[in-house]
DRENKEGU-115833 format. One record per atom (N, C-alpha, C): residue number from 1; x, y, z. Coordinates in steps of 0.2 Angstrom, whole numbers. Example, Ala and Ser with C-alpha at 12.3 -4.5 7.8 and 13.67 -1.06 7.14 Angstrom:
// residues 2
{seq->1	u->66	v->-28	w->39}
{seq->1	u->62	v->-22	w->39}
{seq->1	u->66	v->-16	w->39}
{seq->2	u->64	v->-11	w->35}
{seq->2	u->68	v->-5	w->36}
{seq->2	u->64	v->0	w->39}
//
This chain:
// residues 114
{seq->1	u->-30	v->685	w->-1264}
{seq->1	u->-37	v->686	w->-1263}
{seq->1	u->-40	v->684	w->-1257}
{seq->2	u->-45	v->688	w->-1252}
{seq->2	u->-47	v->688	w->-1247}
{seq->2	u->-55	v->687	w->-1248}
{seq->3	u->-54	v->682	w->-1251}
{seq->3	u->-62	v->679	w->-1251}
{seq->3	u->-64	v->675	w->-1245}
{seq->4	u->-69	v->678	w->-1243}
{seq->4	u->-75	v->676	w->-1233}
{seq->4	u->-67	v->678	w->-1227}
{seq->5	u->-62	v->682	w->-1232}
{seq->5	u->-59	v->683	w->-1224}
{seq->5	u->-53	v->679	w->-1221}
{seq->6	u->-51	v->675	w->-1228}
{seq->6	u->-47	v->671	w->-1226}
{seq->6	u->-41	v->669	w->-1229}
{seq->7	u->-39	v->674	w->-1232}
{seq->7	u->-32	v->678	w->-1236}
{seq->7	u->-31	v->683	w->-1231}
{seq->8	u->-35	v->686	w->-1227}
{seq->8	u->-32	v->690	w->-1221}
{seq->8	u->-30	v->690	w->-1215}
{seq->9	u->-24	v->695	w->-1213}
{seq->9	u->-21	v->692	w->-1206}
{seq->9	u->-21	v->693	w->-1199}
{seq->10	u->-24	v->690	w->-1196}
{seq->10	u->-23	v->689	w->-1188}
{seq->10	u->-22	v->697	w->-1185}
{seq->11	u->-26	v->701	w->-1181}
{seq->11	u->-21	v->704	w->-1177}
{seq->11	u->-21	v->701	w->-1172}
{seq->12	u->-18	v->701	w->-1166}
{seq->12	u->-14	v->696	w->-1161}
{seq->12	u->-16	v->703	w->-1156}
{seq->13	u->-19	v->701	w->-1151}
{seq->13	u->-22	v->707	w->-1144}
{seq->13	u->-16	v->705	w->-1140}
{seq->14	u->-16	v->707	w->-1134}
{seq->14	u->-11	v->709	w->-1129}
{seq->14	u->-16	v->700	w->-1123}
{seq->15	u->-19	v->698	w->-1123}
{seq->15	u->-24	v->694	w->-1119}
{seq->15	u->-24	v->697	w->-1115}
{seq->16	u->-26	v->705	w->-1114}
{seq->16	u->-31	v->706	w->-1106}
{seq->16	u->-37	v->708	w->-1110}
{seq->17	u->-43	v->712	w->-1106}
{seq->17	u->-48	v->714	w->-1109}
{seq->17	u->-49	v->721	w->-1113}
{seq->18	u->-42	v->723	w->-1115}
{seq->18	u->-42	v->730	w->-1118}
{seq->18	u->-43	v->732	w->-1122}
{seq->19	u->-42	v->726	w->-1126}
{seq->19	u->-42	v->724	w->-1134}
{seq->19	u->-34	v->730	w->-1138}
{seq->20	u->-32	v->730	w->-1134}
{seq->20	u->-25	v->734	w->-1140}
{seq->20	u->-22	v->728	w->-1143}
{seq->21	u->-17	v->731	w->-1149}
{seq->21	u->-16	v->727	w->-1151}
{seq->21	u->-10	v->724	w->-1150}
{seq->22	u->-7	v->718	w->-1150}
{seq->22	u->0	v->717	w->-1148}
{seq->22	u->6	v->720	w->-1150}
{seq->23	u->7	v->723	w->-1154}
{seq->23	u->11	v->726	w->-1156}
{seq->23	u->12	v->735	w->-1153}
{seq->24	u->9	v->736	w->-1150}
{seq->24	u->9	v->744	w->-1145}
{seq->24	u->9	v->742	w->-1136}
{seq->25	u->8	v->734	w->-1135}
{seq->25	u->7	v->733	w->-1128}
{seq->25	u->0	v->732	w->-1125}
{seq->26	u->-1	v->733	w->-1120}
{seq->26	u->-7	v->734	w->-1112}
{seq->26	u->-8	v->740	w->-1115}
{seq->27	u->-15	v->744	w->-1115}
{seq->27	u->-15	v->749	w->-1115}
{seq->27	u->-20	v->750	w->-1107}
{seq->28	u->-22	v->743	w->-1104}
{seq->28	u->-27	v->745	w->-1099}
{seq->28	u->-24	v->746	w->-1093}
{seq->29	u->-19	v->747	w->-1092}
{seq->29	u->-15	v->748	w->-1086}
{seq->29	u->-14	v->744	w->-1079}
{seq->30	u->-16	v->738	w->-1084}
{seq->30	u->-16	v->732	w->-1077}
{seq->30	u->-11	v->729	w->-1077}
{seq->31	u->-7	v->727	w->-1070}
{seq->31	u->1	v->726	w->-1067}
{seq->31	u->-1	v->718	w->-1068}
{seq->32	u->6	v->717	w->-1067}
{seq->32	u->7	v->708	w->-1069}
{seq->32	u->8	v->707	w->-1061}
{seq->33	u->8	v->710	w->-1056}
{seq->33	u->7	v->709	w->-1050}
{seq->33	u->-1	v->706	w->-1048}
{seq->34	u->-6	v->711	w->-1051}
{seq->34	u->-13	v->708	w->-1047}
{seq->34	u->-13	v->702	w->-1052}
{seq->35	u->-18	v->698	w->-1051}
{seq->35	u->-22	v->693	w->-1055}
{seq->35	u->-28	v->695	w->-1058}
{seq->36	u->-26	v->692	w->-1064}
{seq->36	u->-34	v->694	w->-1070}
{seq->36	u->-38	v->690	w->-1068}
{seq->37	u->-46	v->691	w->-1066}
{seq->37	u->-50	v->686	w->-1064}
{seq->37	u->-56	v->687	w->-1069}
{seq->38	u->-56	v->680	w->-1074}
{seq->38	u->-60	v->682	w->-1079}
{seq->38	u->-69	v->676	w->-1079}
{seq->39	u->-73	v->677	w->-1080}
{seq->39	u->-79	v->673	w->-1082}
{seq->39	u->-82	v->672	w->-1089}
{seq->40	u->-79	v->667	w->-1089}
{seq->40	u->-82	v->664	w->-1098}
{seq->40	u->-89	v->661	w->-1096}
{seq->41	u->-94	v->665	w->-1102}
{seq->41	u->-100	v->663	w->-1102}
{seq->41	u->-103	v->665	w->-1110}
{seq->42	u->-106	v->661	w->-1113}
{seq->42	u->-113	v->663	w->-1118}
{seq->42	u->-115	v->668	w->-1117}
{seq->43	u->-118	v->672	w->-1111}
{seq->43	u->-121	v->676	w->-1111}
{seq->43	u->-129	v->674	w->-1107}
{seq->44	u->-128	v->668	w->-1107}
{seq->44	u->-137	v->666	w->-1102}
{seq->44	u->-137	v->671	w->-1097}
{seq->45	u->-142	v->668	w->-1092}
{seq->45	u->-144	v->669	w->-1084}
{seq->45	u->-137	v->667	w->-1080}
{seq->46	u->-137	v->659	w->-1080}
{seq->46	u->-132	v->657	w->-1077}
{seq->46	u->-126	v->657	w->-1076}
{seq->47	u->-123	v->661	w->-1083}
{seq->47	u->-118	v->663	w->-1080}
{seq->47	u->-117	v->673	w->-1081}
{seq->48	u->-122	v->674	w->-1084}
{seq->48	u->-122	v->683	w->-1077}
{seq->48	u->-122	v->681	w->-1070}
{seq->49	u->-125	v->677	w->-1069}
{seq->49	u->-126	v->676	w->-1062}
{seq->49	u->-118	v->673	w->-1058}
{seq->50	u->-114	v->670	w->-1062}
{seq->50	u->-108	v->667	w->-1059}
{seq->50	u->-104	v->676	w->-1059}
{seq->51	u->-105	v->680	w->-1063}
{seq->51	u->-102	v->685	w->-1066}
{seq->51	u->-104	v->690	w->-1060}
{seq->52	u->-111	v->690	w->-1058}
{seq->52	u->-112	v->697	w->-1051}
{seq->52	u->-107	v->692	w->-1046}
{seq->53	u->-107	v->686	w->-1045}
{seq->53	u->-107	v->682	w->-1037}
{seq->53	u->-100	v->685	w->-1039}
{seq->54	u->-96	v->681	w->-1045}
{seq->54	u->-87	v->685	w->-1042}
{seq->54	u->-85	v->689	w->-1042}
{seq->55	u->-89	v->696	w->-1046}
{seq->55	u->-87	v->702	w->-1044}
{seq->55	u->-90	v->704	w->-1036}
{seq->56	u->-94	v->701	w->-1035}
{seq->56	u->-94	v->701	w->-1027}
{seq->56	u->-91	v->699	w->-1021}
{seq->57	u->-89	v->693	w->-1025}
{seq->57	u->-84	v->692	w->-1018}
{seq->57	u->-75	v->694	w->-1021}
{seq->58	u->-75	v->698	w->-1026}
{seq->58	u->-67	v->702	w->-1029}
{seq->58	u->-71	v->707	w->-1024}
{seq->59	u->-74	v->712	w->-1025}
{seq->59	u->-74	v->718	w->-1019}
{seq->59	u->-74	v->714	w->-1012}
{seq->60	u->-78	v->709	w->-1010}
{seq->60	u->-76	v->707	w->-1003}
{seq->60	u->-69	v->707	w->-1000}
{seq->61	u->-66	v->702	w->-1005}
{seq->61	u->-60	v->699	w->-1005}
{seq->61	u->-51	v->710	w->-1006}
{seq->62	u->-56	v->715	w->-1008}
{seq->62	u->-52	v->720	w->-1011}
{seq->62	u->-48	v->720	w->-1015}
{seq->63	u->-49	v->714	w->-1020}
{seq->63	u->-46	v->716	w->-1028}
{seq->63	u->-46	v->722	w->-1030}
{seq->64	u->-43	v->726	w->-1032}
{seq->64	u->-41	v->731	w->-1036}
{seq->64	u->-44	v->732	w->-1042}
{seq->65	u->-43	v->726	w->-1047}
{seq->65	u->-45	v->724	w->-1054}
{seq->65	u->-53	v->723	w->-1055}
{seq->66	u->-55	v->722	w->-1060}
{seq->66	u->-64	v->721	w->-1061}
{seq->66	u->-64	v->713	w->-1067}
{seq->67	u->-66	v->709	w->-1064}
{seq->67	u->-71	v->703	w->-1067}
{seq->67	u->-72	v->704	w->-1074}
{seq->68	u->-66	v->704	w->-1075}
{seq->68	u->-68	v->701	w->-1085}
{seq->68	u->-75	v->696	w->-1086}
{seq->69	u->-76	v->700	w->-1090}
{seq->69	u->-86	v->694	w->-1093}
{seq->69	u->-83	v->693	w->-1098}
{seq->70	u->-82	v->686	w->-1103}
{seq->70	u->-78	v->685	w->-1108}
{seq->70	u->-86	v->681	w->-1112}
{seq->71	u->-90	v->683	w->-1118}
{seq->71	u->-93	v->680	w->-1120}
{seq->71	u->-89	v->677	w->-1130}
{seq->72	u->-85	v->679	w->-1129}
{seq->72	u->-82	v->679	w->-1138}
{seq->72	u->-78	v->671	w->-1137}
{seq->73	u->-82	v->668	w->-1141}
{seq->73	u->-83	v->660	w->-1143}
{seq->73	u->-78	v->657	w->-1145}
{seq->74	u->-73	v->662	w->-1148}
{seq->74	u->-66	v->660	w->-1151}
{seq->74	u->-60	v->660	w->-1145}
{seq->75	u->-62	v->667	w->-1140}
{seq->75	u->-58	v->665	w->-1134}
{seq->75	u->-60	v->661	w->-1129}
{seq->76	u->-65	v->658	w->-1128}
{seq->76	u->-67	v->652	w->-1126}
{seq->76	u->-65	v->648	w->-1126}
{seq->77	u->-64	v->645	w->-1134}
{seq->77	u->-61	v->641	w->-1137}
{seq->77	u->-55	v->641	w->-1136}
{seq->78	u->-50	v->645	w->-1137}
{seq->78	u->-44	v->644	w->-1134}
{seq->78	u->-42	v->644	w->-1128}
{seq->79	u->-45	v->643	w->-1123}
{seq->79	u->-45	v->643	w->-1116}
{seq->79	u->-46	v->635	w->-1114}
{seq->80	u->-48	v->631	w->-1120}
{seq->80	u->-48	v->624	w->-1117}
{seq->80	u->-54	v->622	w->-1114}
{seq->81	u->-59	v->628	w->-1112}
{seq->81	u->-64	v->626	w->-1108}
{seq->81	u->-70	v->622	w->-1112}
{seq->82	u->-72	v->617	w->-1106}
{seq->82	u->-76	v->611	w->-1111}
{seq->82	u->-86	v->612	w->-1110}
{seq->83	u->-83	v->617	w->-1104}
{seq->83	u->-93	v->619	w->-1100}
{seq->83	u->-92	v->624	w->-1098}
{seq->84	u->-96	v->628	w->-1100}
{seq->84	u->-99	v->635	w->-1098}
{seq->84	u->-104	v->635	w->-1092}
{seq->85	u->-104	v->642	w->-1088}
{seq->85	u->-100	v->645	w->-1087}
{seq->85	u->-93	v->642	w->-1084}
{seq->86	u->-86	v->647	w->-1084}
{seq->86	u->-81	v->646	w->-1082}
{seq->86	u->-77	v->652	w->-1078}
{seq->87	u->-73	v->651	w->-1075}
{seq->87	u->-69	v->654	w->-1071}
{seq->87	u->-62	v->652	w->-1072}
{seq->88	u->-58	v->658	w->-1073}
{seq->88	u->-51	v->660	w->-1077}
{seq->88	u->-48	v->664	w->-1070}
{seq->89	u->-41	v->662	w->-1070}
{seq->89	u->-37	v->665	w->-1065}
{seq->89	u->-29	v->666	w->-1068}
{seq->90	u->-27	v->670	w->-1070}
{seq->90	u->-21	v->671	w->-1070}
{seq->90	u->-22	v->666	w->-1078}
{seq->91	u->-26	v->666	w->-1082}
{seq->91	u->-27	v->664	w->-1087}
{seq->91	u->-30	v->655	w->-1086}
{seq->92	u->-28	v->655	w->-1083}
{seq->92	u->-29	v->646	w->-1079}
{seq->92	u->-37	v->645	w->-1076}
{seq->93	u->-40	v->640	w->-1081}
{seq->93	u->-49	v->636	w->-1078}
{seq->93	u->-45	v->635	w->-1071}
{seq->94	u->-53	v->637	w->-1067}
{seq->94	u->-52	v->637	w->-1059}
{seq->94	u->-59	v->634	w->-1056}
{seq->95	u->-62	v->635	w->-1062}
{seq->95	u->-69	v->631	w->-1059}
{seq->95	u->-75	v->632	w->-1068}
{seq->96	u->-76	v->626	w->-1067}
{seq->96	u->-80	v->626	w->-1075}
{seq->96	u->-88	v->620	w->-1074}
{seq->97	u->-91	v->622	w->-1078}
{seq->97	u->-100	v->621	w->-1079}
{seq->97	u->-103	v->620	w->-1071}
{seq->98	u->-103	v->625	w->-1067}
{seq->98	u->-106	v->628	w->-1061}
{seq->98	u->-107	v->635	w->-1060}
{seq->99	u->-111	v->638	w->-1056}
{seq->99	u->-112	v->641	w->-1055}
{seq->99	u->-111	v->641	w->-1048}
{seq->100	u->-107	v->648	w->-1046}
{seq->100	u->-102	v->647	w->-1039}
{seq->100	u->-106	v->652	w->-1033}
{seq->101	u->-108	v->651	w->-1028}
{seq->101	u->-113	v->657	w->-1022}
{seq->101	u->-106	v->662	w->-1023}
{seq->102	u->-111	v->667	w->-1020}
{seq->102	u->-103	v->672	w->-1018}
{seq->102	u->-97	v->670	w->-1012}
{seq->103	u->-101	v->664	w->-1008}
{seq->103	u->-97	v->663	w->-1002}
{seq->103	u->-90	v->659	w->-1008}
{seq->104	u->-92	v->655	w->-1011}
{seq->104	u->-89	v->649	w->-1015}
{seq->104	u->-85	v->654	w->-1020}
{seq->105	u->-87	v->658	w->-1020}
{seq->105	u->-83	v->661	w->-1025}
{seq->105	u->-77	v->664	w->-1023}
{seq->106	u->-79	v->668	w->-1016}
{seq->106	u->-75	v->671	w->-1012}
{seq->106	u->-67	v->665	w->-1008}
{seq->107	u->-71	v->660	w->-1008}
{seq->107	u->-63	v->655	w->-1007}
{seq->107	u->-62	v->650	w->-1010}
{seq->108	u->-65	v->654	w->-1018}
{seq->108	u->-59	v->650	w->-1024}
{seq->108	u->-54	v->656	w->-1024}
{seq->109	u->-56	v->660	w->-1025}
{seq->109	u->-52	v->666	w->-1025}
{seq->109	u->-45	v->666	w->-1020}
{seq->110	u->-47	v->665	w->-1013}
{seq->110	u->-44	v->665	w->-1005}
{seq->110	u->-39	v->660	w->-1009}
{seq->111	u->-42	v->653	w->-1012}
{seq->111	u->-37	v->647	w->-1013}
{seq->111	u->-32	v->650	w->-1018}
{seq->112	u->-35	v->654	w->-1023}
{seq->112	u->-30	v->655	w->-1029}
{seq->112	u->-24	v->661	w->-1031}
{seq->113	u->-27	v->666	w->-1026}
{seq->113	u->-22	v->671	w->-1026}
{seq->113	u->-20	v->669	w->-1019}
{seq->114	u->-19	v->666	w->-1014}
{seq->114	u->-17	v->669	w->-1009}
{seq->114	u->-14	v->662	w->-1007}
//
């Protein structure tokens, strides 16, 4: 019996932003060569505002990829973070409860990929 949902089973995503499900692969055709650069937030001000600053400094810097905005509370959750907004690199917190200028943004990135 699947009463509130809880007789039923898990599908398992691939962990990028595509949402496919794991069982078919990536369908968003992202290489395990670049870096997934992701921002966990609620959805407030301050952290959209962390979400323009690092996709502005991933176009400065010539990422190929686009700045995952993660607002889903359960991926959050799994991620270990303890303050929002955050910053995710290659799956890994890289800066958590600030808010980053685009300068500061730009050489966490320089420090993280390169």
């Amino acid at each position: 019996m699947a009463l509130f949902g809880f007789g039923k089973k898990k599908e398992e995503s691939c962990g990028c932003t595509c949402s496919a499900s794991a069982q078919c692969g990536c369908s968003c055709g992202s290489s395990s060569e670049q870096a997934l650069v992701a921002v966990l937030g609620s959805g407030c001000k301050n952290c959209h505002t962390l979400w323009e600053n690092m996709k502005q400094a991933a176009q400065e810097l010539g990422l190929s990829e686009p700045v995952a905005y993660i607002t889903d509370m359960e991926q959050i959750a799994r991620s270990g973070v303890m303050s929002l907004p955050a910053v995710l690199v290659d799956g890994r917190v890289v800066s958590s409860g600030r808010v980053l200028s685009p300068a500061d943004a730009a050489a966490l990135l320089k420090k993280e990929l390169g």
